[in-house]
SEVEXZA-943233 format. One record per residue: residue in one letter; x, y, z of N, C-alpha, C in turn. Coordinates in nm, 3 decimals, always signed. Each point is the difference from the previous one (the first is absolute). Layout:
<nodes>
@res:A, n.c1:X, n.c2:Y, n.c3:Z, ca.c1:X, ca.c2:Y, ca.c3:Z, c.c1:X, c.c2:Y, c.c3:Z
...
</nodes>
This chain:
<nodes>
@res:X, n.c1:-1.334, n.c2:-0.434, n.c3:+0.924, ca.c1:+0.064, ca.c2:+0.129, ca.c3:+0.008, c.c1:+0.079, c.c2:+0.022, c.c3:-0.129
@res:X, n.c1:+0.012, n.c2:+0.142, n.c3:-0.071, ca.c1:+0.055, ca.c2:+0.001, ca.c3:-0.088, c.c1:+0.073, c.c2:+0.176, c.c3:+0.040
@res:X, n.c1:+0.137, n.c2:-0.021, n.c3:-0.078, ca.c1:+0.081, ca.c2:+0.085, ca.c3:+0.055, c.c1:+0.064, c.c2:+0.061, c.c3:-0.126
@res:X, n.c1:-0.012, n.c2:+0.142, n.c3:-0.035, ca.c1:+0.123, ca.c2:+0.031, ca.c3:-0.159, c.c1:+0.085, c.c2:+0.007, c.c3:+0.054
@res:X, n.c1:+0.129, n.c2:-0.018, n.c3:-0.062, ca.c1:+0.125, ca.c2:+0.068, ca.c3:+0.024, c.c1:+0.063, c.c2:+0.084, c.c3:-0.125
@res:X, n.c1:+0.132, n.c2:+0.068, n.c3:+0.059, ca.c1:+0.081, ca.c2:+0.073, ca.c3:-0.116, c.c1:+0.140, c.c2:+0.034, c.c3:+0.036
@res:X, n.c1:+0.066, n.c2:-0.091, n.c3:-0.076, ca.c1:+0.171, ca.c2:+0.029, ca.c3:-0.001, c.c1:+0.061, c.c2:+0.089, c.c3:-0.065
@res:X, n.c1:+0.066, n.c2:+0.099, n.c3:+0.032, ca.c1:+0.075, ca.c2:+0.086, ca.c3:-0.020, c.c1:+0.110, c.c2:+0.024, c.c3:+0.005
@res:X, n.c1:+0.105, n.c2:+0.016, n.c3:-0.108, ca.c1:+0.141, ca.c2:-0.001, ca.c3:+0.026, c.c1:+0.097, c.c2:+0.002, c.c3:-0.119
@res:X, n.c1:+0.116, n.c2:-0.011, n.c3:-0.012, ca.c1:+0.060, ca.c2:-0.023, ca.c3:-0.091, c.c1:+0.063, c.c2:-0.149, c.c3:+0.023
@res:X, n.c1:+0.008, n.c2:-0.063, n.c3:-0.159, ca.c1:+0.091, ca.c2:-0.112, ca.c3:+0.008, c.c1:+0.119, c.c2:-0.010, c.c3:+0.028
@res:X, n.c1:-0.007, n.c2:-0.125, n.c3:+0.089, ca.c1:+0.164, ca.c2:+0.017, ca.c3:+0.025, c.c1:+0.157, c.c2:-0.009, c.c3:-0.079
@res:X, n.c1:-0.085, n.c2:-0.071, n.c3:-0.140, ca.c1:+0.139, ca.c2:-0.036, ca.c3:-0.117, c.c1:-0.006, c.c2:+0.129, c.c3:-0.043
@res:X, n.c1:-0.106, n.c2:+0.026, n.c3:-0.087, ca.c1:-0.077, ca.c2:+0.092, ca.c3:-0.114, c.c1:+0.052, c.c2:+0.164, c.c3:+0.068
@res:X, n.c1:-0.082, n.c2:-0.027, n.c3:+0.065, ca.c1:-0.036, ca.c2:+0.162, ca.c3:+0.065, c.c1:-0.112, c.c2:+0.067, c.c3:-0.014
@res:X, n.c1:-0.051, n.c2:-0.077, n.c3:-0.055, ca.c1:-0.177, ca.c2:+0.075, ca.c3:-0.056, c.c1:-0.086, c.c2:-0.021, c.c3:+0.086
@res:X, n.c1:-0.044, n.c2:+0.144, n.c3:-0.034, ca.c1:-0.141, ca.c2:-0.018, ca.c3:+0.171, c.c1:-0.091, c.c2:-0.069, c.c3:-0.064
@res:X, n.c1:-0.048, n.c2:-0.127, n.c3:+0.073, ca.c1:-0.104, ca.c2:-0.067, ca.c3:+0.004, c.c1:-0.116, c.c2:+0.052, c.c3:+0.079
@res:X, n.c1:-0.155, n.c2:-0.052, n.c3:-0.053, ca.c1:-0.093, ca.c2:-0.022, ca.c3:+0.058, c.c1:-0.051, c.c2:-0.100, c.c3:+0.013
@res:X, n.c1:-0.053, n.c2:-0.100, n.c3:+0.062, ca.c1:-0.066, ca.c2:-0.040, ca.c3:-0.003, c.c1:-0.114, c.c2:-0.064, c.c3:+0.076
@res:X, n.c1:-0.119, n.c2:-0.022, n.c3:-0.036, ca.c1:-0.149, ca.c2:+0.045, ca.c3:+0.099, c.c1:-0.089, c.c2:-0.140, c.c3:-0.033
@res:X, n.c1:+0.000, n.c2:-0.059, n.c3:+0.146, ca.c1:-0.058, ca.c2:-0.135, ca.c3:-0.013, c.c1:-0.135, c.c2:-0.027, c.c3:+0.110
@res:X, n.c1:-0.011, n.c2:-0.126, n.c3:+0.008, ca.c1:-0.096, ca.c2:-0.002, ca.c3:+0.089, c.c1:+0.028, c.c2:-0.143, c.c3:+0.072
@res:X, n.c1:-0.067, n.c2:+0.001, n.c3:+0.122, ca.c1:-0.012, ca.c2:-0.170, ca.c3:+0.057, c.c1:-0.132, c.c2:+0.010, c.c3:+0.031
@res:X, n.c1:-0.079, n.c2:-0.115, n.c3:+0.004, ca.c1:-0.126, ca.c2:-0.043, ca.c3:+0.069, c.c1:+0.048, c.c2:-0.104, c.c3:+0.068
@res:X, n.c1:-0.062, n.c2:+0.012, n.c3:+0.151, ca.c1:+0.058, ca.c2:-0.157, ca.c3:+0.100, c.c1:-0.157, c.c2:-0.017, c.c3:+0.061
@res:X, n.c1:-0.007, n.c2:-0.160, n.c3:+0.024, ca.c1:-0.135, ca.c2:-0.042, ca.c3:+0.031, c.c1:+0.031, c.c2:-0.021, c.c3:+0.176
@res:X, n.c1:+0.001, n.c2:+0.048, n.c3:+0.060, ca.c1:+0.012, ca.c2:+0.000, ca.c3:+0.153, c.c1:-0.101, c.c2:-0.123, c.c3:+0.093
@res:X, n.c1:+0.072, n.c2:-0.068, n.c3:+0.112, ca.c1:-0.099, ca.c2:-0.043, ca.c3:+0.078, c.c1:-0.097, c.c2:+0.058, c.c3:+0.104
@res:X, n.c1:-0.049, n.c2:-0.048, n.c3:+0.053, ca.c1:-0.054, ca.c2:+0.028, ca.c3:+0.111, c.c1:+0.061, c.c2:+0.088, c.c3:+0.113
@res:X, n.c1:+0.153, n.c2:-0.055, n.c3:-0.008, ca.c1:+0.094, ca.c2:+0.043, ca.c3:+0.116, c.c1:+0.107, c.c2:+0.066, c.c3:-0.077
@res:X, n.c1:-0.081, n.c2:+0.080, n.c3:-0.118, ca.c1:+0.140, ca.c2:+0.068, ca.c3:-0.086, c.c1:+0.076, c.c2:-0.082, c.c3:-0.028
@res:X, n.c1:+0.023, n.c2:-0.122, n.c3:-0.040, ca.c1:+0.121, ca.c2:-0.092, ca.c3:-0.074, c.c1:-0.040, c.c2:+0.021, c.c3:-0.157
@res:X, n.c1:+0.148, n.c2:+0.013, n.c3:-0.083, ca.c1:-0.016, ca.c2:+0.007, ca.c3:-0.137, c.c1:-0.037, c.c2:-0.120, c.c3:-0.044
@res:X, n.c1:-0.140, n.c2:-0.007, n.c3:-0.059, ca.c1:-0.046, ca.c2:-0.179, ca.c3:-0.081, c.c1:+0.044, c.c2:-0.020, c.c3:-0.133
@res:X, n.c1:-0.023, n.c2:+0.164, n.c3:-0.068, ca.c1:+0.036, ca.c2:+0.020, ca.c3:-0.163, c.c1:+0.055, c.c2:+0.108, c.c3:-0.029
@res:X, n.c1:+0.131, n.c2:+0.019, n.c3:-0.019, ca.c1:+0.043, ca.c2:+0.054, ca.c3:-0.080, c.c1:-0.014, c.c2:+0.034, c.c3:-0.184
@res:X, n.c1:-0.044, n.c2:+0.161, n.c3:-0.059, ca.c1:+0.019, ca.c2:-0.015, ca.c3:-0.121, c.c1:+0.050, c.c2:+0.144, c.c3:-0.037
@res:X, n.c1:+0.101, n.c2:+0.018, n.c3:-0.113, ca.c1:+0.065, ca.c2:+0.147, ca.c3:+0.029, c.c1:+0.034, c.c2:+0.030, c.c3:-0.184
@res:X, n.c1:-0.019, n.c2:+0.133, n.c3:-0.039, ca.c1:+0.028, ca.c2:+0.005, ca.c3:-0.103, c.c1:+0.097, c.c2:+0.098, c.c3:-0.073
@res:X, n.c1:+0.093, n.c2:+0.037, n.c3:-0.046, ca.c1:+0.076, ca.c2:+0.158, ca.c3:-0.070, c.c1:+0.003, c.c2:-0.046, c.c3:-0.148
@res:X, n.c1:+0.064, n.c2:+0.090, n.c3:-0.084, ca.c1:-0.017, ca.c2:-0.008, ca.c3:-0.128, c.c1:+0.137, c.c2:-0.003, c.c3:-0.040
@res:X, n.c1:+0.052, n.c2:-0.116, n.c3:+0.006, ca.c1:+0.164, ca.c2:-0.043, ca.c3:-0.010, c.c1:+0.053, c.c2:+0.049, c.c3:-0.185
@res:X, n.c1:-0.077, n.c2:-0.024, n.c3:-0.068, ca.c1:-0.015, ca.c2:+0.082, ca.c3:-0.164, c.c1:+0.110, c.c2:+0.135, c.c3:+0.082
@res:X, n.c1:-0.116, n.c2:+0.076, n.c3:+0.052, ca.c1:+0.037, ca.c2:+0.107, ca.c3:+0.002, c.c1:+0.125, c.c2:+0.068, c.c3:+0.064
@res:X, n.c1:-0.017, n.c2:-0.093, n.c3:+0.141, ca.c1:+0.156, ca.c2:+0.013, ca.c3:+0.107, c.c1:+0.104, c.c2:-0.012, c.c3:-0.077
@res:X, n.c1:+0.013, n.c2:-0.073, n.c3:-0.103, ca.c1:+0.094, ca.c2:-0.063, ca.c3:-0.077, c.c1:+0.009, c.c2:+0.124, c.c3:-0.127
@res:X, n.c1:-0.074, n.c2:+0.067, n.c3:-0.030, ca.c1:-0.011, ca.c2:+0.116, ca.c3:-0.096, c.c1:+0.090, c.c2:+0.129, c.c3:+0.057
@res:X, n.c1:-0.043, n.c2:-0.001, n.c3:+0.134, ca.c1:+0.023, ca.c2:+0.116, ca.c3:+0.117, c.c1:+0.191, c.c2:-0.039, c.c3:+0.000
@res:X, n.c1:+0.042, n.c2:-0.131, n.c3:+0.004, ca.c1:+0.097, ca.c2:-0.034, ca.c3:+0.055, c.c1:+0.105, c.c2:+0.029, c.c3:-0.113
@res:X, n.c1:-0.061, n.c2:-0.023, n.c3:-0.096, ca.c1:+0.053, ca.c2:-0.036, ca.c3:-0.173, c.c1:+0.026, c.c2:+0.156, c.c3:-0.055
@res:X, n.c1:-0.085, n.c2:+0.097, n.c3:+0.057, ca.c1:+0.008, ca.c2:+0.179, ca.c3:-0.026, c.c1:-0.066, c.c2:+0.023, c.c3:-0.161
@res:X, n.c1:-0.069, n.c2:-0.075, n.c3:+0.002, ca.c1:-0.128, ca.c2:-0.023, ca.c3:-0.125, c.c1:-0.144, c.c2:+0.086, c.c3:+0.052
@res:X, n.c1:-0.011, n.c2:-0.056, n.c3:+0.172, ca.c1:-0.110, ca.c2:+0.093, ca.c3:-0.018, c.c1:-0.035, c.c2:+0.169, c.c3:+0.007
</nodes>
């Protein structure tokens, strides 16, 4: 199963609205138990968003 997500908001020090838009893939069992977790965002950028660069 693979799932996007997207955070929205402002920082809480900063104040700058952040985005940021990631993903997880999880390898499920038989009985729906999580076997693998793997998840990704673009921390470069969160950190750009946070910094008021981007």
């Amino acid at each position: 199963m693979v799932y996007l997500w997207t955070l929205n908001g402002p920082h809480v020090d900063t104040k700058n609205p952040v985005t940021v838009p990631g993903w997880k893939a999880l390898d499920l069992t038989e009985i729906m138990l999580i076997s693998a977790s793997l998840g990704w965002f673009d921390a470069t950028d969160c950190q750009n968003q946070i910094d008021g660069i981007a």
